[in-house]
C-alpha positions as CSV (number, residue, x, y, z in Angstrom):
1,X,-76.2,-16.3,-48.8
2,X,-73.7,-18.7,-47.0
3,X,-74.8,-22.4,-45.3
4,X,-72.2,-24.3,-43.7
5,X,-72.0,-28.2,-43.7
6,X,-70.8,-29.7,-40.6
7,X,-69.3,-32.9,-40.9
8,X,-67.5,-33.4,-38.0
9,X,-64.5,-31.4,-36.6
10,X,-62.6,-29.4,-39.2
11,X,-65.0,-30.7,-42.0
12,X,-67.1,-27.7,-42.6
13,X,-67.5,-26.9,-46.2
14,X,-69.1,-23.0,-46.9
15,X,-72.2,-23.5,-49.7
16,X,-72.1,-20.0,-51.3
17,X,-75.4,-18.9,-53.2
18,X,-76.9,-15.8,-54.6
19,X,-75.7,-13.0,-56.8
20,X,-72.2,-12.0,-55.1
21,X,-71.7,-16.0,-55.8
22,X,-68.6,-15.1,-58.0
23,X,-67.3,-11.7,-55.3
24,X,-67.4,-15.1,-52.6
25,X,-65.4,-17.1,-54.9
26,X,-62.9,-14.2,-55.6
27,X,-62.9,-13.8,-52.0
28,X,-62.1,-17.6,-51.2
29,X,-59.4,-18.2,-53.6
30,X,-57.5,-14.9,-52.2
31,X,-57.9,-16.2,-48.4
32,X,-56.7,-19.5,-49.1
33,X,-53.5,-19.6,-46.7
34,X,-51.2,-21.3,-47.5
35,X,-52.3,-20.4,-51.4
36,X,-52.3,-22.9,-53.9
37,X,-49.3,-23.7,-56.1
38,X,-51.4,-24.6,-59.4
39,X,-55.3,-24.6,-60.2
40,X,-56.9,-26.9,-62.4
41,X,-60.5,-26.5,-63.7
42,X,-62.1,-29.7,-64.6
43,X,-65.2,-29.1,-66.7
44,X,-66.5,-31.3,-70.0
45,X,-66.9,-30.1,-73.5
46,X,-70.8,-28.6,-73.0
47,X,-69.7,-27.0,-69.8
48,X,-66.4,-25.4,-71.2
49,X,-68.2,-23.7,-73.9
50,X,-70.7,-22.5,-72.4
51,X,-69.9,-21.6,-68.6
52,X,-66.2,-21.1,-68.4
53,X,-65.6,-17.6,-70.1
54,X,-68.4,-17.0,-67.6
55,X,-66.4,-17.8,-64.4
56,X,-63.1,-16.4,-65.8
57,X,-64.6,-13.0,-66.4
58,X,-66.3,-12.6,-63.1
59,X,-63.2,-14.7,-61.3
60,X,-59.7,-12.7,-63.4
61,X,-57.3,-15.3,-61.1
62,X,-59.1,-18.3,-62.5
63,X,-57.8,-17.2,-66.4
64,X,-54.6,-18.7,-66.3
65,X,-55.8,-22.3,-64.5
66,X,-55.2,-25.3,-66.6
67,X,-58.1,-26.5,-68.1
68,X,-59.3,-30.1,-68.1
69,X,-61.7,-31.2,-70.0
70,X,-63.3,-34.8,-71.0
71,X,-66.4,-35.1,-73.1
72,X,-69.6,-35.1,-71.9
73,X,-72.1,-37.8,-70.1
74,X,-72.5,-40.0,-67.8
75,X,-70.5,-42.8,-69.4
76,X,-67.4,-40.7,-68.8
77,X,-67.9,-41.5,-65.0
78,X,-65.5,-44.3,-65.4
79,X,-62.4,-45.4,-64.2
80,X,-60.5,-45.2,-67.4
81,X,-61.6,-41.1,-66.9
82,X,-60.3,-41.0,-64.2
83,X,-57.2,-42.8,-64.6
84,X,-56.9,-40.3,-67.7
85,X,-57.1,-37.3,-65.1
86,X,-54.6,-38.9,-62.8
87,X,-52.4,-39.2,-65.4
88,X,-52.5,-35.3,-66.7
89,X,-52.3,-33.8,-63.0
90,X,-49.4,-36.3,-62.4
91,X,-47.8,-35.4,-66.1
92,X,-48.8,-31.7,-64.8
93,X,-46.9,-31.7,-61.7
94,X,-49.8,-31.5,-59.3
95,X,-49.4,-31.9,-55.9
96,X,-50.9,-31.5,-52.2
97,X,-51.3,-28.1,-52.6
98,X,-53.2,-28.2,-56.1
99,X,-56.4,-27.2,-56.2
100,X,-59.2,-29.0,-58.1
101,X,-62.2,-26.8,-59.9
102,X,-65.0,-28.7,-60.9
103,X,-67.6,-26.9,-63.3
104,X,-70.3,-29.0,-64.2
105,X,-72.9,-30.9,-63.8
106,X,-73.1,-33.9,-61.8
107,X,-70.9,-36.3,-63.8
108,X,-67.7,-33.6,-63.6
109,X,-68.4,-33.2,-59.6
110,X,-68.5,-36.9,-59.1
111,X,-66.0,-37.3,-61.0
112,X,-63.6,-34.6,-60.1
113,X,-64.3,-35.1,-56.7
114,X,-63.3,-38.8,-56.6
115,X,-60.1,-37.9,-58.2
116,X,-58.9,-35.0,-56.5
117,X,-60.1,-37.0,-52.9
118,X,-58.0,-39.9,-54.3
119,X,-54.9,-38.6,-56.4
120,X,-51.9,-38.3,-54.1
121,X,-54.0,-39.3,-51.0
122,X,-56.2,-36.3,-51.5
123,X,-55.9,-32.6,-53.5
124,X,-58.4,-29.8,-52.1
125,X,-60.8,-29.4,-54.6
126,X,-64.2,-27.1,-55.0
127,X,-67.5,-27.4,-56.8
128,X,-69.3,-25.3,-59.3
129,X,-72.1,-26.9,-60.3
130,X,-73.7,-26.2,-63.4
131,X,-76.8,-28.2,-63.4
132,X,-79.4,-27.7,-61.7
133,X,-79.0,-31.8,-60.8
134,X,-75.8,-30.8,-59.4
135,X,-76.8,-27.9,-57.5
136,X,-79.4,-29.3,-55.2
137,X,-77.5,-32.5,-55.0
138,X,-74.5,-34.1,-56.9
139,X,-72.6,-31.5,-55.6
140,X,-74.1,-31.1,-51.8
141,X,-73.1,-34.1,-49.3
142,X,-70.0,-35.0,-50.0
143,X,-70.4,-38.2,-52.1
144,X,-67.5,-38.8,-54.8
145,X,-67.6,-41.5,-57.1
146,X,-67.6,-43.3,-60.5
147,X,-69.1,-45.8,-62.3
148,X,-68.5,-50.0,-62.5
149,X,-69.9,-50.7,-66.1
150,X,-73.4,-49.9,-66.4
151,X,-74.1,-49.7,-62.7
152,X,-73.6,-46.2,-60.9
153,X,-71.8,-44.9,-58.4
154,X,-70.1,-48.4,-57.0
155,X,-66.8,-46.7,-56.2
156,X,-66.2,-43.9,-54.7
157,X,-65.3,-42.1,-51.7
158,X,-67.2,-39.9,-48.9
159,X,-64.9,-36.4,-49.2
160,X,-66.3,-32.7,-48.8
161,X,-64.8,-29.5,-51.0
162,X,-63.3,-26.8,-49.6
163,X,-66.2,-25.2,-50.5
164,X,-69.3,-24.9,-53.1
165,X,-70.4,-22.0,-55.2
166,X,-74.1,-22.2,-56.8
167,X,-74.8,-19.5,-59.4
168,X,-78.5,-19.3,-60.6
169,X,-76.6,-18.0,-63.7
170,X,-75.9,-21.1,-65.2
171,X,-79.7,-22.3,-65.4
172,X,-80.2,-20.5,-68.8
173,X,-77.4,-22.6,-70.3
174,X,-79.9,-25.8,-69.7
175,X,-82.9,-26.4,-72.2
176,X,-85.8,-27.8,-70.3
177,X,-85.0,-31.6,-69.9
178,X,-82.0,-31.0,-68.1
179,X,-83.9,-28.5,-66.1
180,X,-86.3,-31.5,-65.0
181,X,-83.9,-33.9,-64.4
182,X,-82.6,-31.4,-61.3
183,X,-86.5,-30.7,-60.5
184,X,-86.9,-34.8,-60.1
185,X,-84.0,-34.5,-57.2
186,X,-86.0,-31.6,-55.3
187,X,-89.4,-33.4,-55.6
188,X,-87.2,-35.9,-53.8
189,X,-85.9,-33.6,-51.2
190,X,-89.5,-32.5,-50.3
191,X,-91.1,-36.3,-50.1
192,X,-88.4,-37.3,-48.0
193,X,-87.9,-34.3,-45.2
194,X,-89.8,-31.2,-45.4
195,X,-93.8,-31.0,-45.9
196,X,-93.9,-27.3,-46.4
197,X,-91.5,-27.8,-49.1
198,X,-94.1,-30.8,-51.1
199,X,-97.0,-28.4,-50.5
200,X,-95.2,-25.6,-51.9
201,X,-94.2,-27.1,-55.3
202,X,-98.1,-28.4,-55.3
203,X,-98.5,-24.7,-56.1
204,X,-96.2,-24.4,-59.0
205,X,-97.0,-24.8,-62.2
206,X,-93.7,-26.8,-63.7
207,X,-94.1,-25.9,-67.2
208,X,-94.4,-22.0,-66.1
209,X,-91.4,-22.6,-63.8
210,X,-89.5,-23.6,-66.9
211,X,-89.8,-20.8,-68.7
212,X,-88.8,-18.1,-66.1
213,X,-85.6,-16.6,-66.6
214,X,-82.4,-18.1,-63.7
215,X,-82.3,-14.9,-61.9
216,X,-85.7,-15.0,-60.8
217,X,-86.2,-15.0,-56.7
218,X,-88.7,-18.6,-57.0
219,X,-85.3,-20.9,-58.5
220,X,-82.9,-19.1,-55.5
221,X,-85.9,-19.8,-53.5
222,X,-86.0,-23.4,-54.0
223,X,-82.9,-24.2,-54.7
224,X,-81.8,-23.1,-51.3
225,X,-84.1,-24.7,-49.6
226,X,-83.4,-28.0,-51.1
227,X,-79.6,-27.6,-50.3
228,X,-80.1,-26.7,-46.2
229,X,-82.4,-29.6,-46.2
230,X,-80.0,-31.9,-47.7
231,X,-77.6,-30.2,-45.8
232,X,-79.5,-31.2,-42.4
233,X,-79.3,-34.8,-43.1
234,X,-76.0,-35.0,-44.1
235,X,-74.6,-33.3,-40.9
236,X,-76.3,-35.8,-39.1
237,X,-75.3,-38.9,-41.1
238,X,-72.4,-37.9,-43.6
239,X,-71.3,-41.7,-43.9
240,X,-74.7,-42.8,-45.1
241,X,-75.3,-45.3,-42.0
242,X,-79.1,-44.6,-41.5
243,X,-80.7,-41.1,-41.9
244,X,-78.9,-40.3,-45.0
245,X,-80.7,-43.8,-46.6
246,X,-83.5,-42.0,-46.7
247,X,-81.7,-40.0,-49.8
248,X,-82.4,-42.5,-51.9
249,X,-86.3,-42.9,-52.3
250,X,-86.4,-43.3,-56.1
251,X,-83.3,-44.2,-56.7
252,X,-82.8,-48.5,-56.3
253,X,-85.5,-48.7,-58.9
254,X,-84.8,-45.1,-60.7
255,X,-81.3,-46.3,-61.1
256,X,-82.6,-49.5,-62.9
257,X,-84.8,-47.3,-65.4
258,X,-81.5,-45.4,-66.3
259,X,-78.7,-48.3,-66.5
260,X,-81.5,-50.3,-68.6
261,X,-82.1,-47.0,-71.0
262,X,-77.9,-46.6,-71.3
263,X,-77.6,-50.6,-72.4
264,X,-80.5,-50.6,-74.7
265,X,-79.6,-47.0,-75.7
266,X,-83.7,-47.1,-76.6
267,X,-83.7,-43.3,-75.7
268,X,-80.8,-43.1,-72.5
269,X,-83.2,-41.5,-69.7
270,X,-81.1,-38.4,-68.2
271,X,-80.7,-39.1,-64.0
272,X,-83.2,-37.3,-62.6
273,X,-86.1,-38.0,-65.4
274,X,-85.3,-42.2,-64.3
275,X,-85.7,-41.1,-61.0
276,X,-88.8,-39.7,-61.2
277,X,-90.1,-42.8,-62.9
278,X,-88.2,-44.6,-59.7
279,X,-90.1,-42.5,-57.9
280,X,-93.7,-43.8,-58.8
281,X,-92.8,-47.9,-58.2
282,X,-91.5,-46.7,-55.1
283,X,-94.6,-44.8,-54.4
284,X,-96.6,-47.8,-54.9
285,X,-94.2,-50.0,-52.3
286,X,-94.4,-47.7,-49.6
287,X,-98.5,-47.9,-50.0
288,X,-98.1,-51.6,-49.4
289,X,-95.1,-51.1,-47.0
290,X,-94.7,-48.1,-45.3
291,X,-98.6,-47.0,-44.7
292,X,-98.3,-44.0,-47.7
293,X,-102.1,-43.1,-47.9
294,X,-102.9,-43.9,-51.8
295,X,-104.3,-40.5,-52.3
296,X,-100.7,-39.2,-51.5
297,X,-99.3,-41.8,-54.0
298,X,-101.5,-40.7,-56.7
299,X,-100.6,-37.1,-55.9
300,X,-96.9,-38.0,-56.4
301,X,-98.1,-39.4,-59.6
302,X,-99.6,-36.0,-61.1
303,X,-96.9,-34.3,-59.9
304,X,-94.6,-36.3,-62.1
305,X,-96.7,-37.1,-64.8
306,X,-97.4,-35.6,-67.8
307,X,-93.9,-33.6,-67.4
308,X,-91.5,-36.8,-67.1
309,X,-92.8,-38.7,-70.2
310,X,-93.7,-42.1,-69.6
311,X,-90.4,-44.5,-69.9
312,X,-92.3,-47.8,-72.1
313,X,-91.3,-50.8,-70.5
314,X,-91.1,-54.7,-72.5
315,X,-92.2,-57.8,-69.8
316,X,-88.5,-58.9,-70.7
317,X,-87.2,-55.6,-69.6
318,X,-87.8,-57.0,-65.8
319,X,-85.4,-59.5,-66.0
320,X,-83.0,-56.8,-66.3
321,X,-83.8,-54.3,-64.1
322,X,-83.9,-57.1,-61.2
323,X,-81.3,-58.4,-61.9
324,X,-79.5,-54.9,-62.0
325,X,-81.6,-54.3,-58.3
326,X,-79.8,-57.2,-57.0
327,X,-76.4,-55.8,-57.7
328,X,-77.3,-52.0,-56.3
329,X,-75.3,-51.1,-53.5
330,X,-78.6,-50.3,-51.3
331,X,-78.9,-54.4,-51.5
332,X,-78.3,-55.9,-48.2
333,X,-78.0,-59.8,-47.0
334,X,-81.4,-59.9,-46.2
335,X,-82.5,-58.8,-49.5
336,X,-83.4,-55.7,-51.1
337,X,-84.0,-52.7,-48.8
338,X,-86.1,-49.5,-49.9
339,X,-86.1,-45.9,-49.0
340,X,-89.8,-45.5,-48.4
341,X,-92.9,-42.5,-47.2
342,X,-95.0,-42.9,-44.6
343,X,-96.4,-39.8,-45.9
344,X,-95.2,-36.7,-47.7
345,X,-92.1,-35.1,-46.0
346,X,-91.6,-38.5,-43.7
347,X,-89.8,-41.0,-44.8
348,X,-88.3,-44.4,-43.6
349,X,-85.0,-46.4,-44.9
350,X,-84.2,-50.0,-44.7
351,X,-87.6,-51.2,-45.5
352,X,-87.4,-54.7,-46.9
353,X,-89.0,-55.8,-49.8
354,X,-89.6,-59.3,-51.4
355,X,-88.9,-59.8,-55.3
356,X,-92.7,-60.2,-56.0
357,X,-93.0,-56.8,-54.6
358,X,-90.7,-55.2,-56.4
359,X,-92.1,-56.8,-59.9
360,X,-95.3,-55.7,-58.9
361,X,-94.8,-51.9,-58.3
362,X,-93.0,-52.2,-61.8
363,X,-96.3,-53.8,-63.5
364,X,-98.7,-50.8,-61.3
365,X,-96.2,-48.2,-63.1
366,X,-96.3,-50.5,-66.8
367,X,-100.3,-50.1,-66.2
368,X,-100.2,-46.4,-66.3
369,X,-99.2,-46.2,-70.0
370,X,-101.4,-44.1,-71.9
């Protein structure tokens, strides 16, 4: 399967999918005209041993790339990384007509794709994500970007590959929490644009999801849908100016949940599990806010809990996270601004909300500790 992402003219990036993901990859790299003069494959330690022989077996060109590799985790989407991987591809003798690999998760295609979009005013590069995170969105929209201390994503650029290759395959490398933190991200996709979508993960059973092998039709299934969805808003707002907002229900407060777990380091929260947690404060605002009907919010709620364990929260930990909230790049001059639901499927962005607000959708989520 092949979806194209329009982002204006000669922006479209091919999203390859399915099980002749790899023939498609082969394919690509042999149609590249003119060819590139050197390959790099920028993957991190988790990723290397356990997905690389993988690709170089199905893709015979890709064996004699040079390999980059950084350690794992999302503290590694920093500038001194990256300043490290300018300095090998320079060292390397990379140039305009290098090409970038990135396989892995959503750390290595953030962080790859800022690089190769930066280093000698941009280097093509492609994405193989390994994650299931990264396959229904790290890698999907075009976002690059790093780190600025312990909040996320404050530097970056707006970029697409040359193309993206999604194998199913790479699933069974994940044990389950890594497989919910990508689940959190298509719960997401569903609230925010597609209805059919919500009702039809209402029918799954997570924990039975979890267990079926990568190959089954269900993952292809919903994986792809999540990507044309994203895909549809993205084409219509690549630069994130108003539609694309909407992306980011969950996330102002989710990203709080996570940079407070990394500083504490009182259990880090992977991405997608803060999110989820993000997910129910931002639930409760768009009851008092958006018109969400309360039975919708508590469905939102079920669907989370017990799956995403509950994230125990100190009253001192809210000094923090609003303070962090101020900082987010979603903050505008007339104070914080929320992607919010008007009901499951329709969403709103720019919603303004007050301080006392926020603090009190954090206190309805600190009262659901059982």
């Amino acid at each position: 399967m092949r979806l194209t992402l329009n982002t204006g003219p000669g922006k479209a990036a091919g999203i390859y999918t399915g099980s002749t993901v790899f023939q498609e990859l082969n394919a690509f790299l042999g149609n590249l005209s003119p060819g590139p003069d050197s390959i790099f494959i920028l993957t991190d330690k988790q990723s290397r041993s356990c997905c690389l022989e993988v690709l170089t077996c199905a893709v015979s060109s890709l064996l004699a790339a040079e390999v980059l590799e950084i350690p794992a985790g999302e503290k590694n989407k920093s500038l001194k990384s990256a300043e490290h991987l300018w300095n090998i591809l320079a060292f390397k003798g990379a140039s305009r007509r290098s090409l970038l690999i990135n396989l892995g998760g959503g750390v290595i295609t953030d962080l790859g794709g800022f690089v190769a979009s930066t280093f000698k005013r941009g280097v093509p590069f492609i994405h193989i994500p390994t994650s299931l995170l990264g396959m229904v969105d790290a890698a999907i929209g075009g976002k690059t970007g790093i780190n600025l201390g312990d909040i996320k994503n404050q530097i970056g650029t707006f970029q697409n590959p040359e193309a993206i290759f999604i194998s199913t395959g790479f699933l069974g490398t994940l044990d389950s929490y890594e497989l919910l933190s990508g689940f959190a991200e298509i719960i997401k996709i569903a609230l925010v644009a597609d209805i059919c979508l919500w009702k039809k993960l209402g029918s799954i059973r997570l924990q039975d999801l979890l267990k079926m092998k990568p190959d089954k039709e269900i993952w292809e299934d919903l994986i792809s849908a999540s990507v044309a969805i994203k895909c549809r808003i993205v084409e219509q707002d690549f630069r994130e100016k108003n539609l694309r907002e909407i992306l980011n229900f969950g996330h102002t407060i989710g990203h709080a949940f996570e940079s407070l777990s990394l500083q504490t380091n009182r259990n880090p929260l992977s991405h997608g599990h803060a999110i989820a947690l993000g997910m129910i404060c931002e639930s409760y605002l768009s009851v008092m806010k958006s018109g969400l009907d309360s039975g919708d919010r508590d469905a939102i709620i079920r669907m989370i809990f017990p799956d995403y364990e509950y994230y125990p929260l100190h009253r001192k930990d809210l000094d923090f996270m609003m303070e962090f909230i101020e900082y987010d790049k979603k903050r505008r001059s007339s104070g914080a601004c929320f992607s919010l639901l008007r009901s499951p499927g329709n969403a709103i962005s720019g919603e303004r909300c007050e301080p006392g607000e926020i603090i009190e959708s954090i206190d309805f989520y600190r009262a659901l500790e059982r």
